[in-house]
LUMDO-179691 format. One record per residue (C-alpha): residue in one letter; x negated, y negated, z. Coordinates in steps of 0.05 Angstrom, whole numbers, padded with zeros to 5 digits, always signed. Layout:
BEGIN
AXYZ...
//
This chain:
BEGIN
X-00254-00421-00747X-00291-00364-00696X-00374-00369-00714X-00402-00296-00723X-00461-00283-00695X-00519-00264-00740X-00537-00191-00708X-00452-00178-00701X-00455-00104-00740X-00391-00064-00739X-00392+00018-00757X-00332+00051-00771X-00317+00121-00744X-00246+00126-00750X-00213+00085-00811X-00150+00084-00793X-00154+00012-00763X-00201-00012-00815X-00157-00052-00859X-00119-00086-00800X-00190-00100-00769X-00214-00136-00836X-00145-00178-00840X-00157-00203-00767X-00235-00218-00772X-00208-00253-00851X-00161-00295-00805X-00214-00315-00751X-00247-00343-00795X-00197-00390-00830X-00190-00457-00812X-00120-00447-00772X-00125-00470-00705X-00091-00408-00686X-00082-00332-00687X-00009-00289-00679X+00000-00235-00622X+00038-00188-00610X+00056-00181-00531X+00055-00116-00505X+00134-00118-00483X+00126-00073-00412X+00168-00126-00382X+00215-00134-00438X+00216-00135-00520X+00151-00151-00549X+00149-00223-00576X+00103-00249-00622X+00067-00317-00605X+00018-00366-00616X-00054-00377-00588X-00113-00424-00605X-00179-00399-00626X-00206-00442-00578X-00179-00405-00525X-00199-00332-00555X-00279-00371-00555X-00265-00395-00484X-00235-00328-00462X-00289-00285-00501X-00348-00326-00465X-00317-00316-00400X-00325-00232-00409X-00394-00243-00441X-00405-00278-00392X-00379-00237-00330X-00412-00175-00367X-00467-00200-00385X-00463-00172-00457X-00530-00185-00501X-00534-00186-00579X-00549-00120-00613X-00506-00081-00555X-00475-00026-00565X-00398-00041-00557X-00331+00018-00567X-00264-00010-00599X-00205+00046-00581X-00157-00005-00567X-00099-00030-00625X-00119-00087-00662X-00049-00109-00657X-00057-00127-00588X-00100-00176-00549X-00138-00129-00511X-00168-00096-00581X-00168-00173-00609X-00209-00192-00558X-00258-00133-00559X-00277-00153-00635X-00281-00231-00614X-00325-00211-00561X-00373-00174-00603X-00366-00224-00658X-00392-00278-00613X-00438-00244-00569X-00476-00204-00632X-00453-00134-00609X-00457-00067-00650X-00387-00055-00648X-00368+00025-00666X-00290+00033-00683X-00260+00098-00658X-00192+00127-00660X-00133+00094-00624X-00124+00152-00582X-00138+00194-00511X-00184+00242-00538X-00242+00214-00549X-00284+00278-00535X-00321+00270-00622X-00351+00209-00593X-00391+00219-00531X-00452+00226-00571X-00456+00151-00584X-00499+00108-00538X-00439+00059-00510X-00457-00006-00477X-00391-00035-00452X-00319-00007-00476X-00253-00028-00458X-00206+00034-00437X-00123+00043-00425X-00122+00085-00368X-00097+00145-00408X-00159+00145-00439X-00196+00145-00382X-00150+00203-00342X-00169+00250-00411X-00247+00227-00412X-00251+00244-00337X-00214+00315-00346X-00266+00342-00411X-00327+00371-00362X-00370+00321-00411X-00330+00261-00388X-00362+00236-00336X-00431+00240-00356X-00411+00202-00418X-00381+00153-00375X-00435+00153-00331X-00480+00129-00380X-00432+00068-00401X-00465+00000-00365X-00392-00029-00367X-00324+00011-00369X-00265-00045-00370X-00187-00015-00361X-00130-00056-00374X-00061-00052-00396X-00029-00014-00339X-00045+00008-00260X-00100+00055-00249X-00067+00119-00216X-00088+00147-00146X-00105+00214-00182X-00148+00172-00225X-00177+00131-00166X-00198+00198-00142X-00235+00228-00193X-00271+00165-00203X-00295+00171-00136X-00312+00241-00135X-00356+00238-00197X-00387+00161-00164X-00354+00132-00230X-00342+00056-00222X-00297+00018-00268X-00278-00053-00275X-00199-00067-00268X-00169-00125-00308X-00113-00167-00285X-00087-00207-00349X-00037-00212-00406X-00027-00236-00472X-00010-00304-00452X-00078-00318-00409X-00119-00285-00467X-00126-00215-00434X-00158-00217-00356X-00165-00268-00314X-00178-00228-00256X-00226-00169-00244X-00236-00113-00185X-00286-00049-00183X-00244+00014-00180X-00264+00088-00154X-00338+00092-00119X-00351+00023-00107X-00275+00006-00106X-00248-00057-00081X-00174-00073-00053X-00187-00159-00088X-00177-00186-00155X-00228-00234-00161X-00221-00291-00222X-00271-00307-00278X-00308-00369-00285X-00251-00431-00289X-00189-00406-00258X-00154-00405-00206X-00092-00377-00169X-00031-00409-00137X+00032-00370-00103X+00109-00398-00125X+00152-00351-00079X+00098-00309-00076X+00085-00300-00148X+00027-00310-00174X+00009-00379-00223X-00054-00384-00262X-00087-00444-00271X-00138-00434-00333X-00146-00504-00367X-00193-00473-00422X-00128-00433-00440X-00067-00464-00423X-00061-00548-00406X-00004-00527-00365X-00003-00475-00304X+00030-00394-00327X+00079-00370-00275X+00076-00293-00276X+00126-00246-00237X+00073-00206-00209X+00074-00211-00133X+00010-00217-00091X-00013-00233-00024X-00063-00293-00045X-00139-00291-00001X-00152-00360-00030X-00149-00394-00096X-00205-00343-00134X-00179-00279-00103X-00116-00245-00088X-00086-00172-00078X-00034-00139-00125X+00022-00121-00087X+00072-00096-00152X+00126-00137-00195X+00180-00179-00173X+00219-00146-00227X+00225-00093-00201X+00239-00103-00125X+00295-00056-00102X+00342-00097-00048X+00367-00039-00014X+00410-00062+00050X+00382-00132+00049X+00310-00104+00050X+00262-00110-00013X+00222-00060-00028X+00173-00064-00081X+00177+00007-00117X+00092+00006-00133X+00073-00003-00061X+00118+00050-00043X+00088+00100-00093X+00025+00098-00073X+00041+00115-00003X+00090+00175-00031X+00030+00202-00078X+00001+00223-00013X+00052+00267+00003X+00065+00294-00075X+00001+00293-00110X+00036+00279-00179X+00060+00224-00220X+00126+00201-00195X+00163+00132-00200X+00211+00095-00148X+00278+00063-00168X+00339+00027-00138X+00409+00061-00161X+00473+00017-00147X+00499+00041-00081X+00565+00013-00051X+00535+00006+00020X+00464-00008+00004X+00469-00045-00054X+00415-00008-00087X+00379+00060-00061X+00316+00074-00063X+00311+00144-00112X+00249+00189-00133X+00231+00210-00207X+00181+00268-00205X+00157+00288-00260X+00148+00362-00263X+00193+00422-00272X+00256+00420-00223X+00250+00449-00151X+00292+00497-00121X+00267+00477-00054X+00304+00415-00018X+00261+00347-00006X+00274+00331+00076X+00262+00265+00105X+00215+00290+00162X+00159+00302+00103X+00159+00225+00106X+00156+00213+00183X+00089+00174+00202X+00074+00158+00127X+00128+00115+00111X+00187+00061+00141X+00255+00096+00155X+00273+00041+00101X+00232+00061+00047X+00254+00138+00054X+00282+00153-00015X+00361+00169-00007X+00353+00225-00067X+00312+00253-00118X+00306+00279-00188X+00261+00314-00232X+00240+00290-00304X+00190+00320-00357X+00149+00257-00376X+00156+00183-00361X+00166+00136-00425X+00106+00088-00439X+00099+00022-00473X+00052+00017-00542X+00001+00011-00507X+00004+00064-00449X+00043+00021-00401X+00092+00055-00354X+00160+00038-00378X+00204+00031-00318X+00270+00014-00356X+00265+00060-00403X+00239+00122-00347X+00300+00091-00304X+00356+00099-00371X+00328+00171-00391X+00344+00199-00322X+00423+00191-00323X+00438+00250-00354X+00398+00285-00301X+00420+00312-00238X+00401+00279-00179X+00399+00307-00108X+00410+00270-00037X+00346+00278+00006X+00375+00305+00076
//
């Protein structure tokens, strides 16, 4: 059983969530040990499992904590209940003795930039549509604390935050550690480090990151997120081990590499390795835009990028397939573009 703070308040401006939102605050409240969640399934099929309600108190401290969130705060839910991110926005305001206002479950949240927001937690398709309504960024502006999870923060999106001073705080977490355990300042004030929250820690198993969060888990997660660890409280993303291409022997992580091939296109795109007889896998671009009757050359790469990492062809694709929650899907991007033409880069 989760206490509620006296001055917790909750106004609803969007009812679609309400009666999921009543069920979960009914079932904090019971005297289970633990809660069901959904994970978000961007690295495979969602599963549903167990977590303690000692954790979500632990977990929920920690951001109160960290954000130093006060009772009678002014706090936006736009997240899915279903999830832990949304979950965890309610326990946090349940706890802490937040104002919590519910909104839609969508990107346009242009209705609602009347409301005086304290802290809200945004996917980053929210934030790209906030930051592209000329009101956006003075509504943001006037947030104390912006959080974005659930997916990578685009360079587009980096950008603008930067051009409009905007700075946001970038989660590292999941279901299983109870949303983030890790936090970075993106766009004005932007920083390359994750750095952890109060009680954990970071380890390295071939690279990968492990989390050691005893007020979570008694024993240590192993994720297959790869990093280049600073020391045990910090560490730098550097993409998944999932999906590493091994393209002649050499492994290429496909995030790293689209970052440095935004530069050069200025759009969303998305790296994959196709099977390749002499290669073993290839490193291929997905554009996403309206096909190009001008030929991609390698010299548009030369000084940016390895002769390695030079895609070996291209194709063009109208939108990119995304998780329930706004995550990039990679296998599901990579399946839709079979039927599409692809052309060598010479």
């Amino acid at each position: 059983m989760i206490n509620v703070n006296p001055d917790f308040k909750i106004t609803y401006h969007s009812l679609k969530q309400k009666e999921s939102i009543e069920a979960f605050t009914k079932e904090l409240k019971n005297e289970a040990g633990y809660i069901s969640c959904q994970t978000s399934g961007s690295t495979g099929k969602p599963k549903e499992i167990q977590i303690s309600k000692k954790a979500l108190v632990v977990s929920a401290q920690n951001s109160i904590d960290f954000f130093e969130l006060k009772n009678n705060q002014n706090a936006a839910l736009c997240l899915s209940i279903d999830f832990i991110a949304g979950k965890m926005m309610l326990v946090r305001s349940l706890i802490a003795g937040m104002h919590l206002h519910i909104y839609p479950v969508n990107t346009d949240l242009s209705n609602y930039m009347n409301q005086d927001i304290d802290f809200i937690a945004l996917v980053p398709l929210q934030l790209d549509q906030l930051l592209a309504d000329e009101k956006g960024a003075p509504y943001l502006k006037n947030i104390n604390k912006i959080l974005v999870g659930g997916a990578a923060i685009s360079k587009t999106t980096e950008e603008l935050l930067v051009h409009n001073e905007l700075t946001v705080f970038q989660s590292y977490g999941m279901t299983e550690t109870v949303t983030h355990v890790a936090i970075k300042k993106t766009g004005y004030q932007g920083e390359a480090i994750f750095r952890s929250l109060a009680g954990v820690r970071f380890e390295t198993n071939e690279n990968r990151l492990r989390i050691i969060y005893p007020g979570i888990s008694n024993h240590p997660i192993q994720t297959n997120d790869l990093v280049h660890l600073e020391n045990q409280n910090s560490f730098q993303w550097l993409g998944r081990a999932d999906f590493v291409i091994n393209s002649g022997g050499i492994k290429i992580s496909p995030e790293q590499l689209e970052k440095k091939l935004y530069q050069i296109f200025n759009c969303e795109l998305m790296v994959i390795g196709i099977d390749d007889a002499k290669l073993g896998q290839k490193v291929s671009l997905i554009i996403k835009g309206e096909t190009s009757e001008y030929p991609i050359e390698k010299s548009i790469f030369k000084d940016l990028i390895h002769p390695f990492e030079i895609p070996k062809s291209y194709t063009f694709i109208n939108d990119f397939e995304k998780t329930l929650n706004g995550k990039l899907d990679r296998n599901k991007t990579a399946v839709k573009t079979k039927g599409l033409v692809w052309k060598n880069i010479l």
